[in-house]
C-alpha positions as CSV (number, residue, x, y, z in Angstrom):
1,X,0.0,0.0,0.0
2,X,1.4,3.5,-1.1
3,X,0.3,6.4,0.6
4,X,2.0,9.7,-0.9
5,X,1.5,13.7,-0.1
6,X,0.7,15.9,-2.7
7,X,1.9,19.6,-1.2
8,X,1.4,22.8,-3.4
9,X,3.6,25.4,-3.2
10,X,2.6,27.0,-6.2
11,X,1.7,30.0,-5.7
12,X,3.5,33.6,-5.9
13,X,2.3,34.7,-2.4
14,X,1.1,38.0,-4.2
15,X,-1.1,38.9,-0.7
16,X,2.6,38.6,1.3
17,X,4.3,41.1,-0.1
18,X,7.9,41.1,-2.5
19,X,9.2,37.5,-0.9
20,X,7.4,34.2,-1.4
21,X,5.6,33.3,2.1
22,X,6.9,30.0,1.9
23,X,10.9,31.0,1.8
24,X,9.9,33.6,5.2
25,X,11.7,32.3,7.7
26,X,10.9,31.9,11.2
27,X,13.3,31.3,14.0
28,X,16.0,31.3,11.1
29,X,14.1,27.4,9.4
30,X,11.3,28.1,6.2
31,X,7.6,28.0,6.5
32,X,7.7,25.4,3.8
33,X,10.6,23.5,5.9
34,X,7.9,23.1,9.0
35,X,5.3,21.9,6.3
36,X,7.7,19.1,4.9
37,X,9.2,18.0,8.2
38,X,6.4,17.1,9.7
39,X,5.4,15.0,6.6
40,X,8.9,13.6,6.2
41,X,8.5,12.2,9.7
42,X,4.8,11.1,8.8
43,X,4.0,7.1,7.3
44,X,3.6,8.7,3.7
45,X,6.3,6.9,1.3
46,X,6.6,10.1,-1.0
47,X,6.5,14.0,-1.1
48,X,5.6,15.3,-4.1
49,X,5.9,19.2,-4.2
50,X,4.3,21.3,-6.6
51,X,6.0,24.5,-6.9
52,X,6.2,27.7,-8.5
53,X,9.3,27.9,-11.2
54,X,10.8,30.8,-9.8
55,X,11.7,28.8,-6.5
56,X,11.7,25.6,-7.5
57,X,15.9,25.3,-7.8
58,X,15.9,27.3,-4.0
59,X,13.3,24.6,-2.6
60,X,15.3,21.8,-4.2
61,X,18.8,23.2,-2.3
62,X,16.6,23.5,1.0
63,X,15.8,19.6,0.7
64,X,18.4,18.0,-0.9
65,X,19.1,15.9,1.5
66,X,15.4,15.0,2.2
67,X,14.8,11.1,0.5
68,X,11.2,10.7,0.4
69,X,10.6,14.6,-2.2
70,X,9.7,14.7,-5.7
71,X,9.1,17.6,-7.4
72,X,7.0,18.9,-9.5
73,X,5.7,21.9,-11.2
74,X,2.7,24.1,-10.0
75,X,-0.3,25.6,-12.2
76,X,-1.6,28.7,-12.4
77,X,-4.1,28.0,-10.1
78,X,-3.9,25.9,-6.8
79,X,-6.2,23.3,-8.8
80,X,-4.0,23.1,-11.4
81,X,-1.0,22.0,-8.9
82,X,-2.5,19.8,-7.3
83,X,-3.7,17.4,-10.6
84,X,0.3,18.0,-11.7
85,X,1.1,16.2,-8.6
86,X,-1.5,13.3,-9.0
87,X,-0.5,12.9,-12.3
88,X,3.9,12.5,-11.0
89,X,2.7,9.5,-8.9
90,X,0.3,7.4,-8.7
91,X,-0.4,5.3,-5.8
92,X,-3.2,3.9,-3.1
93,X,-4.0,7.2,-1.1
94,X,-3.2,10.6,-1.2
95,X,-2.8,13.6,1.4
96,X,-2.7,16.7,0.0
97,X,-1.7,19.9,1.9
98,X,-1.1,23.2,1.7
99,X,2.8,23.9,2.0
100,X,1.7,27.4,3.8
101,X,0.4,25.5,6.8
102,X,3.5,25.1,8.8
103,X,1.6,24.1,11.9
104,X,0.2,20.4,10.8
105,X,1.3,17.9,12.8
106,X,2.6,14.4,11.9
107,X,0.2,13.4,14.4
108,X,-2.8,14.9,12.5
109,X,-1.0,13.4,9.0
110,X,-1.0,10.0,10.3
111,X,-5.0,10.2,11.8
112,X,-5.6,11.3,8.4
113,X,-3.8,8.1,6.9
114,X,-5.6,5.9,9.5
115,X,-9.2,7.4,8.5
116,X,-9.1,7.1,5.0
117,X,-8.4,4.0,4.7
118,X,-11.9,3.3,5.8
119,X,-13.7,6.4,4.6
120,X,-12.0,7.2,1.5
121,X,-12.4,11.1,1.0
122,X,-12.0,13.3,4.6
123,X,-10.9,16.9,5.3
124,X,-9.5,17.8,8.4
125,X,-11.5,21.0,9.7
126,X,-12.5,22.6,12.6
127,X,-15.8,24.3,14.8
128,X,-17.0,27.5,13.6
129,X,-16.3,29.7,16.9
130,X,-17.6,32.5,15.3
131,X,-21.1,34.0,14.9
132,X,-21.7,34.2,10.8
133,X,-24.2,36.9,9.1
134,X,-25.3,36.5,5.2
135,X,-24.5,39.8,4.3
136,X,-26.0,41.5,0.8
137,X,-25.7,45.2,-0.5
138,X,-24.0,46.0,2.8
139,X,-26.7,44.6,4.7
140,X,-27.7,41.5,7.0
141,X,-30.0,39.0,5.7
142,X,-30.1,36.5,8.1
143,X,-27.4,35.0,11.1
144,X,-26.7,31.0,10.3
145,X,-26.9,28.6,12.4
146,X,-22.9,27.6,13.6
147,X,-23.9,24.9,15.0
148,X,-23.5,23.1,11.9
149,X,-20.4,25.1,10.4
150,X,-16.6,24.3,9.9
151,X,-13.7,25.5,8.8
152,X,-12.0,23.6,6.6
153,X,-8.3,23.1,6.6
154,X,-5.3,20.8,5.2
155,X,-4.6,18.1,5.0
156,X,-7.1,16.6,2.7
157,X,-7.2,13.1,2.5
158,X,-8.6,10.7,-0.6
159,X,-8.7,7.3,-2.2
160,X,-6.2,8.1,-5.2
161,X,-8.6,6.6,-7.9
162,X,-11.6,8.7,-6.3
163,X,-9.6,12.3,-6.5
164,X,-7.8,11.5,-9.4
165,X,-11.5,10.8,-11.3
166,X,-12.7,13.8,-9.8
167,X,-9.9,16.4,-11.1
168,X,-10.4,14.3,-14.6
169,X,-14.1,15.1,-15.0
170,X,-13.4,19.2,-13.2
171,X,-10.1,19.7,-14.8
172,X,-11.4,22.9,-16.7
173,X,-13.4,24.5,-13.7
174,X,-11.3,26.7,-10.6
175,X,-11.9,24.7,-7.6
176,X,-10.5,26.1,-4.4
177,X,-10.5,22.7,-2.3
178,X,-10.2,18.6,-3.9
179,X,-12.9,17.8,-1.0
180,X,-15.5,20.2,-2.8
181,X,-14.6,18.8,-6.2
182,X,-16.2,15.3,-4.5
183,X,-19.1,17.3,-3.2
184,X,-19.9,18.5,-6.4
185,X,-19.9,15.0,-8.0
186,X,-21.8,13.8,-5.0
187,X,-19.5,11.8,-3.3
188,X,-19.0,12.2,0.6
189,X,-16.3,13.4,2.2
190,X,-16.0,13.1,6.0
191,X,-14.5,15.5,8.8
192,X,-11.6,14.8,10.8
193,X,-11.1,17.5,13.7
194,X,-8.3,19.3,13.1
195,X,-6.6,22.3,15.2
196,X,-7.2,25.9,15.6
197,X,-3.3,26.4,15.4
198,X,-3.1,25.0,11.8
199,X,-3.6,28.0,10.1
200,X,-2.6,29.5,6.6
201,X,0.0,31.8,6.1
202,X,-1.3,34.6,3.8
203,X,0.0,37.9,5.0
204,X,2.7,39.1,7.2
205,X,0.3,39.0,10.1
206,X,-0.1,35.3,10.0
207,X,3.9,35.3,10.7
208,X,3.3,36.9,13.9
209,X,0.7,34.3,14.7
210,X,3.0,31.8,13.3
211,X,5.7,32.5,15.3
212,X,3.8,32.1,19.0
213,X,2.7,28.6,17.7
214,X,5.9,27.5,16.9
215,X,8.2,28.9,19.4
């Protein structure tokens, strides 16, 4: 049984400012160097990261050591990355991540493993904490219920054949997670709780956040 992690690192970060988030270091180690470590010392057999051209030979010097990594090159959209890095390996199951989430856990990688072996398609996400209006025009139309709401994070974990089918048939469209590409061919995907720490970096903010979780 293979199990392999897809991680996209494709993007160019254009909320972050001149650098790309993922080369920002904290405490003097890469975001994206938190993200693989904690796969590397996960049960997945391979690392296949999709990244953008312009840092692909800096990424490859940061892990050349590293003996489970692949790489791979990103699209120009985070869909498009992620069906490059299906498409470099095939295998049993696949956990794809985003490499701007520095704060996953091999512990949370290797639930994910454990679950979809039984479930087949799960997210890991977490409680909405947070009252939420429909807003229109500027104005509230109604609060929703929270009661039923998450937040959905990384890792994503699938059946290869079931994801791989799914980016087939929605390769044209511009989906922002795989788990709603399954929800829009009616398959179910199941939730796996995740933590409120596993956050995405985006702006230079987030690395102030980012750097009280992982002092």
């Amino acid at each position: 049984m293979k199990i392999n992690a897809v991680i996209t690192a494709g993007g160019t970060s254009s909320r972050f400012g001149n650098k790309n988030k993922l080369l920002e270091k904290v405490y003097d180690k890469e975001i994206i160097k938190y993200t693989i470590d904690a796969f590397e010392a996960s049960n997945v057999d391979e690392i296949i990261v999709c990244s953008h051209i312009s840092i692909m030979d800096e990424l490859k010097e940061i892990f050349k050591d590293y003996e489970k990594i692949t790489f791979t090159e990103g699209g120009t959209t985070r869909q498009q990355s992620v069906y490059n890095g299906l498409q470099k390996s095939e295998c049993d199951y696949v956990i794809i991540h985003d490499g701007a989430r520095p704060m996953v856990t091999t512990d949370i990688i290797n639930n994910c493993i454990e679950m979809v072996k039984d479930m087949k398609a799960l997210t890991v996400a977490t409680k909405t904490i947070d009252t939420i209006k429909e807003v229109e025009n500027g104005k509230i139309i109604r609060t929703i219920d929270r009661s039923k709401l998450y937040n959905t994070q990384t890792p994503q974990a699938f059946e290869y054949k079931l994801i791989k089918k799914a980016h087939d048939k929605l390769k044209d469209q511009n989906f922002t997670d795989d788990a709603g590409m399954l929800e829009a061919l009616g398959e179910t995907v199941y939730i796996l709780d995740g933590s409120y720490k596993n956050i995405k970096i985006t702006t230079q903010f987030d690395i102030e956040t980012a750097k009280i979780f992982l002092k």
